[in-house]
C-alpha positions as a printed NumPy array, in Angstrom:
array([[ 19.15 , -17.475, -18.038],
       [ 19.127, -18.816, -14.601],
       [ 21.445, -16.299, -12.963],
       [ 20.079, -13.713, -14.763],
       [ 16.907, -13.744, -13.337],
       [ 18.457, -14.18 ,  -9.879],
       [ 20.775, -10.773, -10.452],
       [ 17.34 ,  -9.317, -11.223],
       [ 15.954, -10.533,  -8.101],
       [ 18.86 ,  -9.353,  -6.184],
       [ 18.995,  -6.302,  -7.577],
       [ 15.48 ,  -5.628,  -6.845],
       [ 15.49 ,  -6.553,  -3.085],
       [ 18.484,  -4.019,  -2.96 ],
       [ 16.757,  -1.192,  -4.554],
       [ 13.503,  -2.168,  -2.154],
       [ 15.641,  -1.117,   0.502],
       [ 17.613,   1.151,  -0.601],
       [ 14.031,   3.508,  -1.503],
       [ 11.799,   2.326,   1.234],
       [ 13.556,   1.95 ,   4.466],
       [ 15.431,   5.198,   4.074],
       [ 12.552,   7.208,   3.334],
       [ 10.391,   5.834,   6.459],
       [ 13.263,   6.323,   8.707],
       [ 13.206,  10.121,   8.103],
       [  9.363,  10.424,   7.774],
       [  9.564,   8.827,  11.309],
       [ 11.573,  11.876,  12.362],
       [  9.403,  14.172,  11.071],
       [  6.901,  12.33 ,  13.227],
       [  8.319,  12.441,  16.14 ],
       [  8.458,  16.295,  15.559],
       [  4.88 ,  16.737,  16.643],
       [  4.079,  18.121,  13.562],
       [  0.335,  19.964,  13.998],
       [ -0.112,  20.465,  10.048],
       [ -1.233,  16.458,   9.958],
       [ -3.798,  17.124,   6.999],
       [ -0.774,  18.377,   5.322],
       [  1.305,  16.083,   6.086],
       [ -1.038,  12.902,   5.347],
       [ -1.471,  14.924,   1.691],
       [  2.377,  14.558,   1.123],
       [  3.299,  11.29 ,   2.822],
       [  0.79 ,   9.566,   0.157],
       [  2.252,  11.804,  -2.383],
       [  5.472,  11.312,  -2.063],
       [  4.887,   7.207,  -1.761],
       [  2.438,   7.048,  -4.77 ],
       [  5.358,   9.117,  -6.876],
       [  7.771,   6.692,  -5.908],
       [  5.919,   3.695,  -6.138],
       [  4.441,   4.233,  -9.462],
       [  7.436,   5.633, -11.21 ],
       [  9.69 ,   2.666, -10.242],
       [  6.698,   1.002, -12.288],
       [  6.893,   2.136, -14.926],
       [ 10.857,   2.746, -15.296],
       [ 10.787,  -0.972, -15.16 ],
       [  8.964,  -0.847, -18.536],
       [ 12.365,  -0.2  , -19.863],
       [ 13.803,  -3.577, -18.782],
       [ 10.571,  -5.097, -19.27 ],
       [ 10.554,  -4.186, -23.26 ],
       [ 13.857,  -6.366, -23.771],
       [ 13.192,  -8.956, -21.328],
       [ 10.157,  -9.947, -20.41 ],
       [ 11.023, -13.564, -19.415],
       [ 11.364, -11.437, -15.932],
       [  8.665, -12.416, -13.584],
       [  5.928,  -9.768, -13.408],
       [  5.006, -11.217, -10.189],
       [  8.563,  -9.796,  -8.535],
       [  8.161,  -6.675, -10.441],
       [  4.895,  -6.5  ,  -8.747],
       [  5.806,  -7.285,  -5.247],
       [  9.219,  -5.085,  -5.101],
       [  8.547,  -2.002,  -7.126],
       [  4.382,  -1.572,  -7.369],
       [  3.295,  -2.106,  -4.218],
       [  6.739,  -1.108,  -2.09 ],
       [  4.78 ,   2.422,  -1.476],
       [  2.287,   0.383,   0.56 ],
       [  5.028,  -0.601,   3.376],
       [  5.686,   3.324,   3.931],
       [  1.55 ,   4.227,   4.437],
       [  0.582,   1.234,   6.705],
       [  4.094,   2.16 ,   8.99 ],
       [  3.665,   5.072,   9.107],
       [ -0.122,   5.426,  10.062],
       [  0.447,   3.102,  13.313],
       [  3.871,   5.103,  14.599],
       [  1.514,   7.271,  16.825],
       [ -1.576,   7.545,  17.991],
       [ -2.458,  11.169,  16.527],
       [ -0.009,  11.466,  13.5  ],
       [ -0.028,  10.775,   9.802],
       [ -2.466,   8.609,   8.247],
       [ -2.481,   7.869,   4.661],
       [ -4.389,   4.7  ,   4.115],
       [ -7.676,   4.974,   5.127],
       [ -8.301,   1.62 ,   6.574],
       [ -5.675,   2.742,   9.328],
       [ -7.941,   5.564,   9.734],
       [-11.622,   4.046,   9.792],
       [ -9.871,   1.139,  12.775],
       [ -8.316,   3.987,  14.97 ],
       [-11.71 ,   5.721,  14.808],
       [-13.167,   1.859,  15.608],
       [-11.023,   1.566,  18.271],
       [-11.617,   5.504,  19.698],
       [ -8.549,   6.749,  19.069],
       [ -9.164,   9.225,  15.693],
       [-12.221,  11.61 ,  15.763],
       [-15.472,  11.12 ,  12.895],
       [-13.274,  15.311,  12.201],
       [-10.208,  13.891,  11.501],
       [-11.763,  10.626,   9.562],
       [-13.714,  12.853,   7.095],
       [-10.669,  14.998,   6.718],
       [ -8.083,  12.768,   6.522],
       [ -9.423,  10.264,   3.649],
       [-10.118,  12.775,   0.412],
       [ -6.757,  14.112,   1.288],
       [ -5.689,  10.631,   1.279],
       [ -7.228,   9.861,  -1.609],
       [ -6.283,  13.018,  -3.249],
       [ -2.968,  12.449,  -2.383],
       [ -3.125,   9.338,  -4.069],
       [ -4.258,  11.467,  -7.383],
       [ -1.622,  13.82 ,  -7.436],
       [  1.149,  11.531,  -6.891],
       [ -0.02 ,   9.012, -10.102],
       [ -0.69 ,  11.889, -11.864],
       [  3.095,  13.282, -11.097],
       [  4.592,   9.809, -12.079],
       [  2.426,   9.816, -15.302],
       [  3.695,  12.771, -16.527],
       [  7.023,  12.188, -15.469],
       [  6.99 ,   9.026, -17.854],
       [  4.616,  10.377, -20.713],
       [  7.902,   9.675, -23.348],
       [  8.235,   6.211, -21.33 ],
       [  4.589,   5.259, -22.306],
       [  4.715,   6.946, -24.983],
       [  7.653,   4.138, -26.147],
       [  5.928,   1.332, -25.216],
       [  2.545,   1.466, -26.54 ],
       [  3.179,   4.018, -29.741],
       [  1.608,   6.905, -27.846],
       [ -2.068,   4.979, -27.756],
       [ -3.546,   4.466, -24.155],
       [ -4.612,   0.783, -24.35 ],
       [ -6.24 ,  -0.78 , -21.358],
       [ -5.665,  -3.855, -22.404],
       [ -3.456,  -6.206, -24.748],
       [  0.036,  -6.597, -25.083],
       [  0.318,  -2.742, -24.61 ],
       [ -1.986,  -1.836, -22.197],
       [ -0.668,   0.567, -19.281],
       [ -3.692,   1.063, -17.117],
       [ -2.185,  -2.013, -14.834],
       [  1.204,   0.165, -14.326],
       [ -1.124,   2.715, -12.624],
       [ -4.251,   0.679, -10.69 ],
       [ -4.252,  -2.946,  -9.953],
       [ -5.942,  -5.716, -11.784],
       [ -7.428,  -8.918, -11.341],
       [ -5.89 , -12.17 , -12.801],
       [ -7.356, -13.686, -15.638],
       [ -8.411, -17.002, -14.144],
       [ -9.785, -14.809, -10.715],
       [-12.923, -13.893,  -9.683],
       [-14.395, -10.818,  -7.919],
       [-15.553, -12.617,  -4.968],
       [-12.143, -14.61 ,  -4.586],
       [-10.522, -11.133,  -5.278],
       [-12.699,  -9.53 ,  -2.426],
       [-11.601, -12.125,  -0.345],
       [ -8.078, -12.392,  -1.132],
       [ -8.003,  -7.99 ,   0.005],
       [ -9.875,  -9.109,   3.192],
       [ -6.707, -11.658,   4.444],
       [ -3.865,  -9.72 ,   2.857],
       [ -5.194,  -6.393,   4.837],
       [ -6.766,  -8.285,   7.761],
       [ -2.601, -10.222,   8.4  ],
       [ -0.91 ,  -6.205,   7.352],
       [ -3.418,  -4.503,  10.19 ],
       [ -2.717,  -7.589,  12.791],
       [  0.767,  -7.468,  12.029],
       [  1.497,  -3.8  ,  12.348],
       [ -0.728,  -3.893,  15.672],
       [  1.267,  -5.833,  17.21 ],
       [  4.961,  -4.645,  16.44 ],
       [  3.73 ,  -1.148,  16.934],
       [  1.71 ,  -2.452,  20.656],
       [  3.895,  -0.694,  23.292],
       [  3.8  ,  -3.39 ,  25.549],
       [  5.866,  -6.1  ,  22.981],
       [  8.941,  -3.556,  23.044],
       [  9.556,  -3.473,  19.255],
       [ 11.806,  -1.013,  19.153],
       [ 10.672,   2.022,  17.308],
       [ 13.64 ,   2.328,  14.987],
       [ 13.17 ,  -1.119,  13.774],
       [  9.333,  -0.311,  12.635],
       [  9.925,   1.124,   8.912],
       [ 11.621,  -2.002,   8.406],
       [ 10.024,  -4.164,   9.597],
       [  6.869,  -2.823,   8.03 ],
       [  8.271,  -2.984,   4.74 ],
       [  9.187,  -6.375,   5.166],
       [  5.586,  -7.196,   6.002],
       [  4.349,  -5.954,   3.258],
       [  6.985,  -7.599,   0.881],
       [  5.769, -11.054,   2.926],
       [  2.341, -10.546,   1.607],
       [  3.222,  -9.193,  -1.846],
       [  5.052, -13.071,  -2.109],
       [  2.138, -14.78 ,  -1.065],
       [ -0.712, -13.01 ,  -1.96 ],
       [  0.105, -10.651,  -4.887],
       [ -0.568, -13.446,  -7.867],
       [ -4.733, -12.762,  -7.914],
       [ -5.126,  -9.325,  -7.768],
       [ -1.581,  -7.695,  -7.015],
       [ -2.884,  -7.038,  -3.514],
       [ -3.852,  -3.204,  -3.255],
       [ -4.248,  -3.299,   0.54 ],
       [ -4.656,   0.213,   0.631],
       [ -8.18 ,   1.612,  -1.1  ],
       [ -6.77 ,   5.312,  -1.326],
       [ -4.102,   4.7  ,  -3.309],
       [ -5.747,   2.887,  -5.921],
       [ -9.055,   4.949,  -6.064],
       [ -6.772,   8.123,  -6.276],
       [ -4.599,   6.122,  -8.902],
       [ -8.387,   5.295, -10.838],
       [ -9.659,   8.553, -10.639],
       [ -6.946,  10.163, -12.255],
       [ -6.496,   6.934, -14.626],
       [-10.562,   8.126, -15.731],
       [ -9.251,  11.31 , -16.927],
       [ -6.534,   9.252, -19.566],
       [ -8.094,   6.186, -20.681],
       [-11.759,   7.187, -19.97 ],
       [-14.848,   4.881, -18.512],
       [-13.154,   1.711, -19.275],
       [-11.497,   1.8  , -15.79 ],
       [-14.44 ,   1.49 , -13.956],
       [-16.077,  -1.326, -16.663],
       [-12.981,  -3.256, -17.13 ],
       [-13.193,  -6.585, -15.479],
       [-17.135,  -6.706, -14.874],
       [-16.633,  -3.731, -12.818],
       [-13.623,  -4.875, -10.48 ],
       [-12.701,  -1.176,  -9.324],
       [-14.896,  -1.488,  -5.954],
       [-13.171,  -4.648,  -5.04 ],
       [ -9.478,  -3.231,  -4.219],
       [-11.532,  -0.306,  -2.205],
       [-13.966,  -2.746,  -0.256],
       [-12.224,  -5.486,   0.294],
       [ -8.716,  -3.205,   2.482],
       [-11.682,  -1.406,   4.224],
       [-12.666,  -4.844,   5.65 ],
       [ -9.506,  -6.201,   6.066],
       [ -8.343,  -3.651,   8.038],
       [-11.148,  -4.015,  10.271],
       [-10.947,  -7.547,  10.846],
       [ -6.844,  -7.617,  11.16 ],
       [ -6.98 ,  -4.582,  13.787],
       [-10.131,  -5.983,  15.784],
       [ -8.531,  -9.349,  15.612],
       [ -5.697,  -8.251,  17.729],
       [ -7.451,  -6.36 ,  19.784],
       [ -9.489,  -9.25 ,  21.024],
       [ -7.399, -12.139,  21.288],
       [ -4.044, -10.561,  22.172],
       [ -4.284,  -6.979,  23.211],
       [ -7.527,  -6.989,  25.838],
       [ -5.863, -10.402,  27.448],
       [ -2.209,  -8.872,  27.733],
       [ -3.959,  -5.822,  29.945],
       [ -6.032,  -8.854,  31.866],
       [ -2.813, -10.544,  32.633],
       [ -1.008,  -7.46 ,  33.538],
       [ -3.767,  -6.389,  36.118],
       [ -3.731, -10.   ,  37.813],
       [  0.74 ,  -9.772,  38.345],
       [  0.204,  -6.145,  39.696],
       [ -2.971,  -7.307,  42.431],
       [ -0.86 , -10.485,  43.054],
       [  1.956,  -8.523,  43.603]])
């Protein structure tokens, strides 16, 4: 039993980088391009990651249906929410190119360096993004589903997909705790990422998919058990808005009305993670700097 559940593990953290560091390093290229269609490509970046991400999801219901001794805590962390380490990389790589998680967006606007034009652009395509890529994945899987829970959409039970699609709160959780637990998880991603992507560290910039991956894989471990850590609102208010159109109002009422909480809670994160940085670390570094050169 033991080493079964440690080939499992293995296998996952093989397949996490196998489908997420590849992926960034070529959307990094495409980057670098100075591509001018940004809208377009923000649409197809969160695409593209919300496909992948939710499809390895549910694909996993096939191993899940024999064995579910597996942890759905690992499942979580390397096949959910792997999508996420692709949108929060990517956003930071430059200045002026791709966004797809809005709390990148709303702290580069913050900090002066997006326009209010390209917030209220970028964020429904973001978030519409979001919608066609869970829609994609659920129809891609409709026989899948279809398998597991007899061809009834169940919301809950022991059959209940809507989890597969949005993320939920834990049973023993609350919505405040929840709120809070978004707030660190986003605030250490957007602190993180600031500083490996700061010019001035020298991270080099081929190492950045990976290392943003393994950032958010850090905080999956540690803070995916309460709420499965959405850390990006876009992707699960795309995910929910599409999930309203299968299993109806129940994805806004399940939980005492949790659905704000994975939206609010990256929002502020990001806020506090980015602004964080920018006062403790990044404003000092350009102090010090200043005082070498007049001393020089």
């Amino acid at each position: 039993m033991q080493k079964e559940w440690l080939k499992q593990v293995y296998l996952q953290i093989a397949i996490f980088f196998s489908l997420e560091t590849v992926p960034m390093l070529g959307f990094m290229g495409i980057l670098a391009s100075g591509n001018e269609h940004l809208a377009v490509l923000n649409f197809w970046l969160i695409l593209l990651s919300c496909f992948q991400g939710t499809a390895s999801a549910i694909a996993y219901l096939n191993c899940s249906v024999y064995k579910r001794h597996l942890s759905s805590l690992i499942q979580e962390t390397f096949f959910v929410k792997k999508k996420s380490s692709s949108s929060i990389s990517l956003s930071f790589i430059r200045r002026q190119s791709g966004q797809t998680n809005p709390s990148v967006t709303l702290v580069l606007w913050s900090l002066g360096r997006a326009s209010i034009q390209q917030v209220l652009a970028y964020i429904p395509i973001q978030i519409f993004g979001a919608f066609v890529g869970t829609a994609t994945a659920y129809l891609d899987y409709l026989e899948t589903l279809n398998f597991y829970d007899g061809g009834r959409r169940q919301i809950d039970g022991p059959n209940g997909t809507l989890c597969f699609f949005v993320t939920c709160i834990a049973p023993y959780s609350t919505k405040l705790s929840a709120l809070f637990d978004q707030i660190v998880g986003t605030a250490i991603l957007c602190m993180t990422m600031a500083a490996m992507l700061d010019p001035k560290n020298g991270v080099p910039k081929f190492l950045h998919p990976l290392f943003g991956g393994l950032t958010v894989l850090t905080i999956g471990l540690a803070f995916a058990q309460n709420d499965a850590y959405p850390i990006h609102a876009a992707r699960d208010l795309g995910a929910r808005l599409f999930m309203f159109i299968i299993y109806g109002k129940g994805v806004w009422t399940k939980d005492d009305y949790y659905w704000w909480v994975p939206i609010l809670g990256p929002l502020i994160g990001g806020f506090v993670g980015a602004w964080l940085y920018v006062l403790f670390i990044d404003f000092h570094a350009w102090s010090n700097r200043e005082e070498d050169e007049v001393e020089l």
